[in-house]
N, C-alpha and C positions, 0 to 999 in steps of 0.2 A: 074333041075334048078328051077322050080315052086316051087318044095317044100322045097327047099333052103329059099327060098321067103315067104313062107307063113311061115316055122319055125322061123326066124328071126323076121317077121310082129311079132308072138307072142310070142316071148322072150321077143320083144320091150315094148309089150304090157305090159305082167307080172311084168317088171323089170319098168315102168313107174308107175304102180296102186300099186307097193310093195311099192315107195317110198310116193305114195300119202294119205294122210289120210284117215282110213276107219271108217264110223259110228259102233258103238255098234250094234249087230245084236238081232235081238228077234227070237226064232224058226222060227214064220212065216213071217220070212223075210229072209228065208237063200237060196231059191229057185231065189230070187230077186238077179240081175245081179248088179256090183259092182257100177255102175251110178246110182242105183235105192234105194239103200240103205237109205239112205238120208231120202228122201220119205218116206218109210216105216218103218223108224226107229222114227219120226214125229208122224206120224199117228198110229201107236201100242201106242206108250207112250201116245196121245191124249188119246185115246181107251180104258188102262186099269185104267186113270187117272178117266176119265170119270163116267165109269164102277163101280169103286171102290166108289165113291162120291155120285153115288146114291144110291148105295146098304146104304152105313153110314147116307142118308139123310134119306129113309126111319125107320131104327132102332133109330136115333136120333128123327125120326118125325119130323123135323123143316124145315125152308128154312133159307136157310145161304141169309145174304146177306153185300156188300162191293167187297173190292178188295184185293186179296193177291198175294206180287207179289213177286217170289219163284226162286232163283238159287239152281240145283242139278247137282249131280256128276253122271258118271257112274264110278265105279273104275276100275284100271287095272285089277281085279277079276272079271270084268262084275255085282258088285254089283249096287243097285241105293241109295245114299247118300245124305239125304238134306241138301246141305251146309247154306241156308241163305233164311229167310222166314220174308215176313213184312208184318204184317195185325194187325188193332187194335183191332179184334175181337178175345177173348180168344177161345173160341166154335171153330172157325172155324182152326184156328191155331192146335187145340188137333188133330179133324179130318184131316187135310193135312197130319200131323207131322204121323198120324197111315197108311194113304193111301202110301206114300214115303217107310216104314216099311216093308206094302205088295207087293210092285213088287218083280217080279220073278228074280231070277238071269241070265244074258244074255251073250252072247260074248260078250267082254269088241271091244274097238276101238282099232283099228292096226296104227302104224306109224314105219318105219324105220323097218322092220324085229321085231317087239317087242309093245304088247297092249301098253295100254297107258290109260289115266283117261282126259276123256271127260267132258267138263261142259257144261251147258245150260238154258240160260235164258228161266223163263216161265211166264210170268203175266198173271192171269184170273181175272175176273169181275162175281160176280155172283150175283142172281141168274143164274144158269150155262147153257147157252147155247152150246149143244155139238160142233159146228164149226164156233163157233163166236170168237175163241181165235187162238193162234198161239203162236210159240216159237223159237228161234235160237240158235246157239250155242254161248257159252260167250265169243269168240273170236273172235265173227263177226266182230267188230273196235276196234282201237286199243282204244278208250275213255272207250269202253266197259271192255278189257282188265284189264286197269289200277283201273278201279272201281271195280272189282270184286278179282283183289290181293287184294285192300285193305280193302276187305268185308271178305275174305277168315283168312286174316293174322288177322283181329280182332274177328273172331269168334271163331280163333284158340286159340289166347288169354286168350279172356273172359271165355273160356272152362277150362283155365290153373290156370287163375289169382280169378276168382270170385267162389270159391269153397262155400263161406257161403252166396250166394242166394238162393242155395236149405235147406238150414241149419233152423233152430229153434233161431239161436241165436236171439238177440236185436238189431235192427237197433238204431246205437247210439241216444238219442233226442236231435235235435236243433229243434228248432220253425222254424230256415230259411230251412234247408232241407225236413221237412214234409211237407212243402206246397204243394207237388206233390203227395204225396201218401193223404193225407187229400184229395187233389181233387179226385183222383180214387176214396177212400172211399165215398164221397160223390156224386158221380153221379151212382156207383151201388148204389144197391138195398141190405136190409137183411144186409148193414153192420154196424158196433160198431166203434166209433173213439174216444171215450173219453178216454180209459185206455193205457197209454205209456208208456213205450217203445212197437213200436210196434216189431213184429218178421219176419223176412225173408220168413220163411212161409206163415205169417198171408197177407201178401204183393202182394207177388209172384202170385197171386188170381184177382187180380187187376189193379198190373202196372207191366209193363215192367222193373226191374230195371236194367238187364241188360241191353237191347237193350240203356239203358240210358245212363249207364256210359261205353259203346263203343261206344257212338258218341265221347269219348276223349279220343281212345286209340291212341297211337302217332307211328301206329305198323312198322315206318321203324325206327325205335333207334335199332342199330345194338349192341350198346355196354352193358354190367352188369350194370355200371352205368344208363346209359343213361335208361333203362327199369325200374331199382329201381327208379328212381326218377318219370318217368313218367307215367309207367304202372303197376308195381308188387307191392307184398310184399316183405319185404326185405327178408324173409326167408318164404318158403313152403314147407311143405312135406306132401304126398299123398300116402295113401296106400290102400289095400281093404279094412281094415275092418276100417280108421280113419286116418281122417287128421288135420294139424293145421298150425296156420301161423305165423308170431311173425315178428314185426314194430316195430321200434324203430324211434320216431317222435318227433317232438316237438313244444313249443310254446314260439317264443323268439318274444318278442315287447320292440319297442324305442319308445317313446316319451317325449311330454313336454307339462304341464300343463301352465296356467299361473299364479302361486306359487311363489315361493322362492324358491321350489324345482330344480338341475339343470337341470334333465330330469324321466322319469319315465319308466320303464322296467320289462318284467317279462322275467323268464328262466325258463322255465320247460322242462327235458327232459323224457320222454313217453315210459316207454316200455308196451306193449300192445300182450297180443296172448291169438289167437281166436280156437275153432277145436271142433270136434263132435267125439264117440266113438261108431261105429255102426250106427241102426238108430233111437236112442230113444236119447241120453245122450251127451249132447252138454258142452261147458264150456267157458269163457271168465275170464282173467284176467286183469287188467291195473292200472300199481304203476306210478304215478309224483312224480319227485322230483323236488323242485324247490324255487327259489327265487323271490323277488320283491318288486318294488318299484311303486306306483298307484298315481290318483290323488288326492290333500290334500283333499277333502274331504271325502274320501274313507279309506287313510290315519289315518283321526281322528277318523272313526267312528272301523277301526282295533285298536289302540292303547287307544282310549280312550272310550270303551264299556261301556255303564252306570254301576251303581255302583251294581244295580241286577242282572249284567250278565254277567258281567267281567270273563272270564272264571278262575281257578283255576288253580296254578302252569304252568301259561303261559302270553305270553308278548301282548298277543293279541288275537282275533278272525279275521279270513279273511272270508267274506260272501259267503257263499256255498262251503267253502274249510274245516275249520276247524280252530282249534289253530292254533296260529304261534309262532315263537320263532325270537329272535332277530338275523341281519346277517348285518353285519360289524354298521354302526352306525343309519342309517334310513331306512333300509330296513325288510323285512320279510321272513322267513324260513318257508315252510309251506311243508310237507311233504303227501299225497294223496294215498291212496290204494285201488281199489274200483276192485272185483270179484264175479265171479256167475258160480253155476252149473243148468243145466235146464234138468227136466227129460219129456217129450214128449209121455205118452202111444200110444197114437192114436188121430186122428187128433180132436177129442174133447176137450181133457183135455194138460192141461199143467203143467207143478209143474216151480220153480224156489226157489233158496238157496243164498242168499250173501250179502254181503255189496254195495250197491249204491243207486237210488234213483230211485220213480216211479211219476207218474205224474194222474193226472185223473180230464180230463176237456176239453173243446173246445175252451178256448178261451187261451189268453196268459198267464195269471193270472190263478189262482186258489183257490176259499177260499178250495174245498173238499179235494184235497191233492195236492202240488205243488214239483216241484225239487230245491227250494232255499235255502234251510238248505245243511248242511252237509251229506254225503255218512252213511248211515246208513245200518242194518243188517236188513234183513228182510224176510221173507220166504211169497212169493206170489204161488197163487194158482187161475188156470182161466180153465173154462166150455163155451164151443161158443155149442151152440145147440137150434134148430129150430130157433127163434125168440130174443133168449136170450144170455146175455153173462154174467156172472156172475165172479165177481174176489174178491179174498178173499185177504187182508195183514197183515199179522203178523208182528211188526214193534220191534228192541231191540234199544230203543231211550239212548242219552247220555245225561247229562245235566254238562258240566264243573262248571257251576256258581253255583251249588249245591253241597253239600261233601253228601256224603252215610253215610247212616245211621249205617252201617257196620263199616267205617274205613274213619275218618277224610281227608287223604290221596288220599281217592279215588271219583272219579266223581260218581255223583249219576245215578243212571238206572231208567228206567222208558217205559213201555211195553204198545204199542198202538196195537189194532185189531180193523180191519177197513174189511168194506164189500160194495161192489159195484154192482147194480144189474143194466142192461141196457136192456131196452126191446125194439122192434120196434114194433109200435103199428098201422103203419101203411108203406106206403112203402115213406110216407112223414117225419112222425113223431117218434123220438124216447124218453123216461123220462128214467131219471135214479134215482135209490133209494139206498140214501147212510148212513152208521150209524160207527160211529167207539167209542172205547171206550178205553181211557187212566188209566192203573194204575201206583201207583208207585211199583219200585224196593224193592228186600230184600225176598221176600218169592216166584220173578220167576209170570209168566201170572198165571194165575188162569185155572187149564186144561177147564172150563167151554167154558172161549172164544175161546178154536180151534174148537170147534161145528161148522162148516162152514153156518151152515142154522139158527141159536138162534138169536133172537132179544136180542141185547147187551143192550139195555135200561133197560129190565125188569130183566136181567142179575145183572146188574149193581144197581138198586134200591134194591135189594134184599141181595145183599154185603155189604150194609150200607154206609150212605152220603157221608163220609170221606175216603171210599173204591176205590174211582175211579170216573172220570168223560166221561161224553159220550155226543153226538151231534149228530142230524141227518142234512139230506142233502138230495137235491132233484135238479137235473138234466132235461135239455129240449132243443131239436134241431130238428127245422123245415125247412125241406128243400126246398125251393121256387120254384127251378127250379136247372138244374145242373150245375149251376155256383154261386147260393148262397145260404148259410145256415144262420139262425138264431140259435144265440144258447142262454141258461141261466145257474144260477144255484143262491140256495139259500141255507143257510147255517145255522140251527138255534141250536145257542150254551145254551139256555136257554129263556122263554116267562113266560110273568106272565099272564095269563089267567084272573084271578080275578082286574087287574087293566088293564085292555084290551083296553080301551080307552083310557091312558095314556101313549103316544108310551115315553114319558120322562120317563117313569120309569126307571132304569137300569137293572133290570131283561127282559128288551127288549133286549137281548142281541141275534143278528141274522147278516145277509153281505148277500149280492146277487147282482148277474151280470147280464147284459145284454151287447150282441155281437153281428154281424155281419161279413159274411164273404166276399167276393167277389173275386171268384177265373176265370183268365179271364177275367179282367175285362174292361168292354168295347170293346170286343172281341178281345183285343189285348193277344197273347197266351202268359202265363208264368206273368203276370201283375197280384199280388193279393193286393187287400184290406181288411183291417181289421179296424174297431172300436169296443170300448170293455168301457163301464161302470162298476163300481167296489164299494159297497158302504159297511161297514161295522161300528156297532154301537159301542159307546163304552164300550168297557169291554165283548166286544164279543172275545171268545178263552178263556181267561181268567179263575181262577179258585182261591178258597181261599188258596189252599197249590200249590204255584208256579211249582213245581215239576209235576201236575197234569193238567197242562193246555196243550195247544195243540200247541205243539211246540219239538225242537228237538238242539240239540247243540247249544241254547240260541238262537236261530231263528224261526218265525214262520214255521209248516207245510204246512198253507196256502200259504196267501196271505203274498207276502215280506216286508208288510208296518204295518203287524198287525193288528191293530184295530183303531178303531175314525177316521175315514179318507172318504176320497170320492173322487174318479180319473179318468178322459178319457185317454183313448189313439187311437192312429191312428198309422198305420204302413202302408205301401206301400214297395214291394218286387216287383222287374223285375230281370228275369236272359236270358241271349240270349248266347247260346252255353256256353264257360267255365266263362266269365263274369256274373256277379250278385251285384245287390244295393238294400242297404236297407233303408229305414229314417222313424224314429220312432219319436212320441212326445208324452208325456205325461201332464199333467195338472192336480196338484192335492192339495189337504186341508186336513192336518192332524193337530191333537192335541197330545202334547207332555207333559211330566210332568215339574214341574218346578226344575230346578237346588239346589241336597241337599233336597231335600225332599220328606217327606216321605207320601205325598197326593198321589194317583192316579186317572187320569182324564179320563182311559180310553183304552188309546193308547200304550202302553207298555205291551203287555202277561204275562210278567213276572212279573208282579208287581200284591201280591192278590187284589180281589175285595173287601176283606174288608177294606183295605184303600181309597175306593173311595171315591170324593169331596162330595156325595150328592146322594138320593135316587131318587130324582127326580130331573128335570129340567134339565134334561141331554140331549146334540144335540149332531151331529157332528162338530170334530172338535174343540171341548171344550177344555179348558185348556190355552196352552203356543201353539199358533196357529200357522202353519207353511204354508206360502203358496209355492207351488214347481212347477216349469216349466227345463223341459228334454228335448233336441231336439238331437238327434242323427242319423248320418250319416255314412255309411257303403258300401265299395265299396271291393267286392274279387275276386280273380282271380284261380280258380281250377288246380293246380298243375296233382296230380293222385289220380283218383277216386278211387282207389284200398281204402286209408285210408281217402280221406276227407282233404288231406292237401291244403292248398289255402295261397297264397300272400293277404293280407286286410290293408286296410289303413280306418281308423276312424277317427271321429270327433266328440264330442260331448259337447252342452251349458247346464251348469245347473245352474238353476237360482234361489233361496232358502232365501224365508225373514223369521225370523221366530221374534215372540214377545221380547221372553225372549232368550239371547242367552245361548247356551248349549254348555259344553265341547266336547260331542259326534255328535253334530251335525252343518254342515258348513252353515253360513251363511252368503251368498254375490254368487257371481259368480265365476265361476269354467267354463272356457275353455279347453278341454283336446286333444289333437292330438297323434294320433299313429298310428305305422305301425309294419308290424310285418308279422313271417311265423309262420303259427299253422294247427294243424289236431281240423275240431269241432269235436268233440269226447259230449260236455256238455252244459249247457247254463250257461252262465255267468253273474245276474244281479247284476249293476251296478246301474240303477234307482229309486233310492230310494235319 
């Protein structure tokens, strides 16, 4: 009868602790009775976490310090799996991510007759004291629960969805999303942030982009739709040796000026695919097509292009798009193609092949090279090593307002090579040294300028006057602390030396900025400030064979205003989770030529310098004077970070007196409102 008793006591027993949860065992914890497991399953993971961290802190040499605070798996195989790791230390993030890698494989946890995949919260604080921490399992509450599906389901994601953060591609450039990686760049140390588009690589080094855009994964959308809209690509495929992804997005805006216009709209629809071939060979395509209708002064200055720039066999120019062609009675056709192959040896060097647009400069503007003109073909080439970062641009410019010298018919060509040298000169201070040099089309670049390292001045003086035009440029960003930078740049398109104390001369032909950043500001997070000075002389860019000056589908390369002019602006960005505002003002003096003639005062690129008004006594602003006041407002709403799409409504005052009135240019006020759904994909100015 007793041992009726005592068998039954432990059938009870077995059939009690079969149905109850049992921790992951580690070898030397399988001696340990099934209440004690717990315990020793705790303290082995302290032990070889421990263990492991110091062995990596000695070979590292350093002392880590902060917080990382870390949920991991054991899997049903008894492997250990970092599901979810937060620390804003890159160093110490590699080290965990290696330590998690080296555990040993264990008896996985038992539930129900069958393992099971255990999770467990772990936060440490270091510098690491061995038994000053502790950890539980991620099922301890049910708050805990529900925070960790929705950690797990978004990491599962972002694993799924964000294939081109590990990638080489280009991080598309708007001015309003770099603000975050600008700030990374500028609170390390040894980094470059003037030459743009940056690359997912070049990023990945410094911010989180992911951990960024899965704070707006929306990961209980159970349906196709519901996740294309919110969370994916519309289409992905993923294989060993290459993947890519392909969007199809858009940019539709309503609004109303207050014109005579009865409202004003643009349609563009977006197909767009991104994808890498191995691990060198990346590629991006993106065609718009599209229509539109702007506001009138935007309007006159597409339709009614001065008489030197008016582009050929077209009904118009649209600024930073290209020709347009007419579509039904007041609108515009403007059709956009912009793609790149990028080849990646090693993490030194970089190549790049295509048509679209690069940028190089810190502040919003740019006289050294800006993205306001048209998507152009250009073959870049960049060196990041030691100290240095080095970018070479081969540029195949258009010029519609020109016929070719080849064929009446056809627009004229015209080939820039442009070089960029960035050095850090101290862990404060960076200059950069810039020189580029324009020919014209008909006989192809000259093989001289793909020399990557050849001073193009002495290049170019040695080709003959009339062979090409060239300009240097100089670069400078002082870091104050790590939430402000100073930046410059100055831009000298020609100096006469011999009349040196006459800045009236018009061989003063030079533009240079000064900036301020202020990222943070005020310690409120995500709050940036910017002001930015802009000043350029007349008949600076310029050149006696129009064709040769420094510009690109009858738009500056630089700056969007040209020359003769002088501008502030101010900008202020706040963004708090998927919301974001922008308000921007500008302030500025330019000089324009007079109506029908054939003087130049300055301000116009396109117009040679040998028709200017006069050798001397030349200011800014000379001419037919324009005074200009911008105020614009911008509030968006982040759709899916996967492409960048956002709900935005705008507002913006321009205010524009100018002397003499001009066909191409509005004068009086212009109020514009819009709304609208778009992916930023580009930048779009408007202020001018």
């Amino acid at each position: 009868m007793i041992r009726s008793y005592v068998f039954l006591i432990l059938l009870f027993s077995s059939t009690f602790y079969a149905q109850e949860e049992r921790y992951p065992i580690f070898d030397a914890c399988k001696d340990s009775d099934i209440l004690s497991l717990k315990k020793c399953f705790y303290s082995s993971t302290r032990k070889h976490f421990v263990t492991a961290f110091k062995k990596r802190s000695i070979v590292e040499n350093k002392i880590f310090k902060g917080t990382a605070n870390i949920i991991f798996a054991v899997t049903s195989e008894g492997e250990f799996k970092l599901v979810y790791l937060e620390t804003t230390h890159k160093e110490l993030r590699e080290v965990i991510k290696i330590i998690f890698k080296g555990f040993p494989k264990i008896t996985p946890a038992w539930y129900h007759d069958h393992s099971i995949e255990m999770k467990f919260e772990f936060p440490v604080e270091f510098p690491l004291i061995e038994n000053s921490f502790s950890f539980e399992t991620s099922h301890s509450n049910k708050i805990n629960q529900e925070i960790l599906s929705d950690i797990v389901e978004k990491e599962r994601l972002s694993e799924a969805i964000y294939l081109e953060h590990n990638s080489k591609l280009n991080i598309p450039f708007t001015h309003k999303n770099y603000v975050a990686y600008e700030h990374a760049l500028h609170k390390a140390t040894g980094t470059h942030s003037a030459s743009k588009p940056y690359t997912f690589q070049q990023i990945k080094n410094y911010f989180d982009i992911a951990k960024e855009k899965k704070r707006f994964f929306k990961p209980h959308k159970k349906t196709w739709l519901g996740n294309k809209v919110w969370n994916e690509h519309l289409l992905q495929v993923k294989k060993e040796e290459y993947w890519f992804t392909v969007d199809f997005l858009f940019d539709v805006q309503l609004g109303k000026d207050n014109s005579a216009l009865p409202y004003t709209f643009n349609n563009s629809r977006i197909l767009t695919i991104n994808g890498e071939i191995g691990s060198h060979f990346s590629f991006s395509t993106t065609y718009y097509e599209s229509q539109g209708r702007f506001a009138e002064y935007v309007n006159r200055f597409i339709t009614n292009t001065a008489s030197n720039v008016r582009p050929k066999n077209s009904q118009g120019l649209l600024p930073g798009r290209g020709k347009t062609k007419a579509h039904k009675t007041d609108s515009h056709d403007y059709p956009v193609a912009e793609a790149y192959i990028a080849y990646t040896p090693n993490r030194y060097m970089k190549f790049q092949f295509g048509n679209g647009k690069n940028f190089i400069g810190d502040g919003y503007r740019s006289f050294i090279l800006s993205d306001v003109s048209a998507p152009t073909t250009y073959l870049k080439a960049q060196l990041d090593i030691w100290k240095i970062q080095y970018t070479n641009i081969w540029m195949w410019n258009t010029e519609p307002s020109i016929s070719s010298i080849l064929d009446s018919n056809q627009h004229a060509r015209k080939y820039v090579a442009a070089h960029y040298l960035s050095i850090n000169l101290t862990k404060k201070l960076n200059i950069g040294f810039f020189e580029t040099t324009i020919s014209r089309g008909g006989n192809g670049l000259d093989a001289g300028f793909y020399n990557p390292f050849i001073f193009y001045r002495s290049l170019e003086f040695n080709r003959g006057e009339d062979a090409g035009n060239a300009l240097l440029g100089l670069t400078g960003k002082y870091k104050l602390n790590d939430d402000i930078s100073l930046y410059s740049q100055l831009m000298v398109d020609e100096f006469s030396i011999g009349n040196f104390k006459d800045l009236s001369d018009w061989r003063h032909k030079y533009a240079y900025q000064l900036g301020v950043k202020y990222f943070d500001a005020f310690a409120v997070e995500n709050l940036f400030l910017q002001v930015e000075y802009n000043h350029a002389r007349p008949h600076t860019f310029t050149h006696k064979s129009p064709i040769l000056n420094y510009g690109n589908y009858s738009q500056p390369l630089g700056h969007l205003w040209g020359a003769n002019f002088r501008e502030a602006i101010a900008i202020a960005r706040y963004r708090s989770g998927r919301w974001s505002a922008s308000t921007k003002v500008v302030l500025g003096e330019k000089g324009f030529d007079l109506q029908d003639q054939l003087i130049s005062y300055g301000g116009d690129i396109y117009q040679s310098y040998e028709d200017r008004s006069s050798d001397l006594g030349n200011k800014i602003a000379q001419g037919n004077t324009a005074q200009i006041f911008i105020a614009d407002l911008q509030t968006n709403y982040l759709i899916n970070s996967a492409n960048n799409t956002n709900l935005f409504m705008n507002v913006s005052y321009r205010k524009a007196d100018i002397e003499e009135s001009l066909t191409n240019f509005y004068s009086g006020t212009n109020i514009w409102f819009s709304v609208g759904l778009r992916s930023d994909l580009f930048n779009w100015y408007f202020d001018f």
